[in-house]
C-alpha positions as CSV (number, residue, x, y, z in Angstrom):
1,X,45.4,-38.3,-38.8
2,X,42.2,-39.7,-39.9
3,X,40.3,-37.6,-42.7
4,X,37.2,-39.2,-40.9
5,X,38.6,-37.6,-37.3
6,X,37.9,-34.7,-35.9
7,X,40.5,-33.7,-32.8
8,X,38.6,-32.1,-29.8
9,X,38.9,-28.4,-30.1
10,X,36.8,-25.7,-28.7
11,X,36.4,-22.4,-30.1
12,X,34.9,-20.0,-27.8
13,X,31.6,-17.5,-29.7
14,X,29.3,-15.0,-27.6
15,X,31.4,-16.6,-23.9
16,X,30.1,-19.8,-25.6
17,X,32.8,-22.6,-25.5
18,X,31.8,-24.2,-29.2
19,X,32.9,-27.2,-30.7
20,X,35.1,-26.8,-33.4
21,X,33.1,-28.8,-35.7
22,X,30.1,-26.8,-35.1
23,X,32.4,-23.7,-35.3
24,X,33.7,-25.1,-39.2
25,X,30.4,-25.0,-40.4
26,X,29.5,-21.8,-39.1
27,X,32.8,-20.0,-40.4
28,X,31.4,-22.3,-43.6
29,X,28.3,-20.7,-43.6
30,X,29.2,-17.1,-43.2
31,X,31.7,-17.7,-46.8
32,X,28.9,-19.3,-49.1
33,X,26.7,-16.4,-48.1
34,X,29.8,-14.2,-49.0
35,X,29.9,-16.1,-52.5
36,X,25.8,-15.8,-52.7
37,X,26.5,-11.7,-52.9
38,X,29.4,-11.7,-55.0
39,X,28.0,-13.9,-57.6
40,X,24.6,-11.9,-58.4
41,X,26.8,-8.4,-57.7
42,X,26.5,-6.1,-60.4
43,X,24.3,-7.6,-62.7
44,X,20.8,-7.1,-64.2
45,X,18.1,-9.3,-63.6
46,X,17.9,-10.1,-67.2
47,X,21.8,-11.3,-66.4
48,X,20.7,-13.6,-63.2
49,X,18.1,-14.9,-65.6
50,X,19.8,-15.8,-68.6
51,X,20.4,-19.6,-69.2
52,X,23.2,-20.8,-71.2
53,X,21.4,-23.4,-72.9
54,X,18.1,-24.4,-72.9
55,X,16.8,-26.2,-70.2
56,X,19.8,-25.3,-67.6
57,X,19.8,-23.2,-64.5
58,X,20.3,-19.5,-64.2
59,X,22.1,-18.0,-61.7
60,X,18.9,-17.0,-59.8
61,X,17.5,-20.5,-60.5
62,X,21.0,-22.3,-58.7
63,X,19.8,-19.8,-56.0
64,X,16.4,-21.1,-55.7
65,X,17.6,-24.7,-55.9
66,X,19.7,-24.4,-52.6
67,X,17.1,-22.2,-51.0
68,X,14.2,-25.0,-51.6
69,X,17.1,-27.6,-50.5
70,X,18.0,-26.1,-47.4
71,X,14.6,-25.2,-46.3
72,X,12.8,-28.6,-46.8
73,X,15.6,-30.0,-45.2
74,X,15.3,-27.6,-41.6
75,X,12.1,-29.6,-40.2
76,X,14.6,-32.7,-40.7
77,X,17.5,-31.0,-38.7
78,X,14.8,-30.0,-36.1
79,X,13.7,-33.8,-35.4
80,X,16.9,-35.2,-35.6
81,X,18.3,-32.2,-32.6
82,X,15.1,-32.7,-30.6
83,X,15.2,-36.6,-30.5
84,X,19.6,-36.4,-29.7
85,X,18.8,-34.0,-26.6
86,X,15.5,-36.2,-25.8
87,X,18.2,-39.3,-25.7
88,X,20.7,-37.2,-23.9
89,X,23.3,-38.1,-27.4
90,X,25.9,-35.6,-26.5
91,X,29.7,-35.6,-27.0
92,X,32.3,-32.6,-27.7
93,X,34.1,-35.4,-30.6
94,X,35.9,-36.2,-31.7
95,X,33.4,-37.4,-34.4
96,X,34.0,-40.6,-36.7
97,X,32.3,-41.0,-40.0
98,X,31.8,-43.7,-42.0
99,X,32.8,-44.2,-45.4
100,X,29.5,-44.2,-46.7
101,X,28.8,-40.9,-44.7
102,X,31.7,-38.9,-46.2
103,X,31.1,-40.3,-49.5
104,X,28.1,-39.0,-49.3
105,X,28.7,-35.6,-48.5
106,X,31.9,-35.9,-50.7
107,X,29.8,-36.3,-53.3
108,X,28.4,-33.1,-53.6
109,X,31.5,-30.7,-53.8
110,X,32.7,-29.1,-56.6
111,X,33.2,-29.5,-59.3
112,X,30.7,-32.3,-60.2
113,X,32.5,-36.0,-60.6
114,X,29.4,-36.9,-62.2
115,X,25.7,-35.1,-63.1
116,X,22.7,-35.8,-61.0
117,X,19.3,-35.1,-61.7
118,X,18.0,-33.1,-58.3
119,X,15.7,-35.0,-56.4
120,X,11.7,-33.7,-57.0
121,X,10.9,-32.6,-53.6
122,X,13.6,-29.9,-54.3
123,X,13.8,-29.6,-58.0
124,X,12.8,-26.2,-59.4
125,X,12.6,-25.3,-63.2
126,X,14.3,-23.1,-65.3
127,X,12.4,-19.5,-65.1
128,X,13.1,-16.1,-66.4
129,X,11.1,-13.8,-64.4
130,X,12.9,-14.5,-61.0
131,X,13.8,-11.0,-58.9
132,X,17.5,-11.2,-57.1
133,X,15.8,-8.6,-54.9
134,X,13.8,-11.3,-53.7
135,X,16.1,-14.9,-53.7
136,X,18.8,-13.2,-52.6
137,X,17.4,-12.0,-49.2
138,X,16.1,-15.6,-49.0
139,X,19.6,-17.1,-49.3
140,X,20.8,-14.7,-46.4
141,X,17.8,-15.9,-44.5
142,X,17.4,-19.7,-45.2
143,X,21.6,-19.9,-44.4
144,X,21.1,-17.9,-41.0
145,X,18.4,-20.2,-40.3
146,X,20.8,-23.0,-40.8
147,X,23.5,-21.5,-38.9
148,X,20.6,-21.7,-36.1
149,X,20.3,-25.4,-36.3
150,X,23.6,-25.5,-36.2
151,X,24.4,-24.1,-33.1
152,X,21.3,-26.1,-31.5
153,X,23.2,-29.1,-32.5
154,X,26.5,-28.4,-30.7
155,X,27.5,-30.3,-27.7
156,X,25.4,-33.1,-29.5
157,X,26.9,-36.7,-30.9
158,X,27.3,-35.5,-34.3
159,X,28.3,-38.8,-35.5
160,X,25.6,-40.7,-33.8
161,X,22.2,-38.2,-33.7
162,X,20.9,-39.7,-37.0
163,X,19.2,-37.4,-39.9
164,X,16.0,-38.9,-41.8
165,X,16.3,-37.3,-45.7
166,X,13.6,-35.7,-46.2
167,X,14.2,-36.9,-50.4
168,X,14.5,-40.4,-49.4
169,X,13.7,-41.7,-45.9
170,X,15.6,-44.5,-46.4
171,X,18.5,-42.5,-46.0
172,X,19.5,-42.0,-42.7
173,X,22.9,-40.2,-42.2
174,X,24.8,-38.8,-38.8
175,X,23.9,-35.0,-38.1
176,X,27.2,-33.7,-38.4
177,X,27.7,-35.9,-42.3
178,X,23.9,-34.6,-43.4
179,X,25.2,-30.6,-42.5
180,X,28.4,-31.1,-44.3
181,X,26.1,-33.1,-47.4
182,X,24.5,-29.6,-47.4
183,X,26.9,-27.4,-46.9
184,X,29.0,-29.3,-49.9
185,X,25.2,-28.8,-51.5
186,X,25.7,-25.1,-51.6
187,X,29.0,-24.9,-53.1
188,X,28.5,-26.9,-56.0
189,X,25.5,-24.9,-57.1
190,X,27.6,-22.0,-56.3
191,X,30.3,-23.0,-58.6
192,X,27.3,-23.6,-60.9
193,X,26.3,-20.2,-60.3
194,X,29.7,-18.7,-60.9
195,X,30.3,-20.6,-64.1
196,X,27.2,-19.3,-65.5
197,X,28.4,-16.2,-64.3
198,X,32.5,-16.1,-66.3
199,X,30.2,-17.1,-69.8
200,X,28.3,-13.7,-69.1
201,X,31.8,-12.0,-69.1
């Protein structure tokens, strides 16, 4: 089968019949807020702060990164689902993608192919006064609120409702590639986290 094809499967949530894309990234989701917890469990905030060299991230600043990411990127996710139900762009899959789509969003999982330097609308600088008692609750909170866009989208043409970037609006990528961009997003700074993490050891 296709890597870019989805079969049609249904997955039923709350006597909700879900799509089993939409379902995925739910389940996907629930396990980087999982990882979120375990990464910052049991250490200090003078841990979560520490950099291991100067000028990289902590494991509170990957944290804020992907907060600032998926937040600036909700409003996008909110235009895109309004103007597919305003056009009436719905379809259970399965979903094609092009190459350029899943290159995209292949892009971003870990480990890193290459190094990127994180666009400026979501850039955030090294600090060393950051509370996990406060970005913590915010990464529970900004991925719930993602998991809500999520399930607005479903029952939409994933592979045809189109997502403006919100880092470059020349980039315009199908719903269902731009969630899994993000989604791919989280675990690469989470492996980032967690590497920071093993040189604390």
């Amino acid at each position: 089968m296709s890597r870019n094809l989805t079969p049609v499967s249904l997955t039923r949530q709350g006597g909700h019949v879900m799509n089993a894309d939409t379902q995925s990234m739910l389940d996907q989701i629930e396990a980087i807020k999982t990882e979120g917890r375990a990464v910052t469990a049991g250490l200090t905030d003078e841990q979560l702060n520490w950099h291991p060299a100067e000028g990289s991230w902590s494991i509170l600043d990957c944290l804020e990164h992907l907060n600032v990411g998926v937040t600036k990127t909700l409003p996008a996710f909110d235009r895109s689902i309004a103007e597919g139900r305003a056009k009436g762009q719905t379809s259970n899959g399965p979903f094609r993608y092009g190459w350029f789509a899943r290159m995209v969003a292949g892009s971003m999982e870990p480990p890193p192919k290459w190094r990127m330097r994180s666009p400026k609308l979501i850039r955030v600088a090294p600090a060393t006064t950051r509370r996990s008692a406060e970005v913590l609750p915010e990464f529970v909170r900004v991925r719930d609120q993602l998991g809500a866009r999520v399930r607005q989208a479903d029952g939409l043409d994933l592979a045809h409702v189109r997502v403006i970037s919100p880092v470059n609006r020349l980039l315009r990528m199908p719903l269902g590639s731009y969630f899994n961009f993000i989604l791919a997003h989280d675990r690469r700074h989470l492996w980032q986290a967690r590497n920071v993490r093993n040189r604390l050891a």
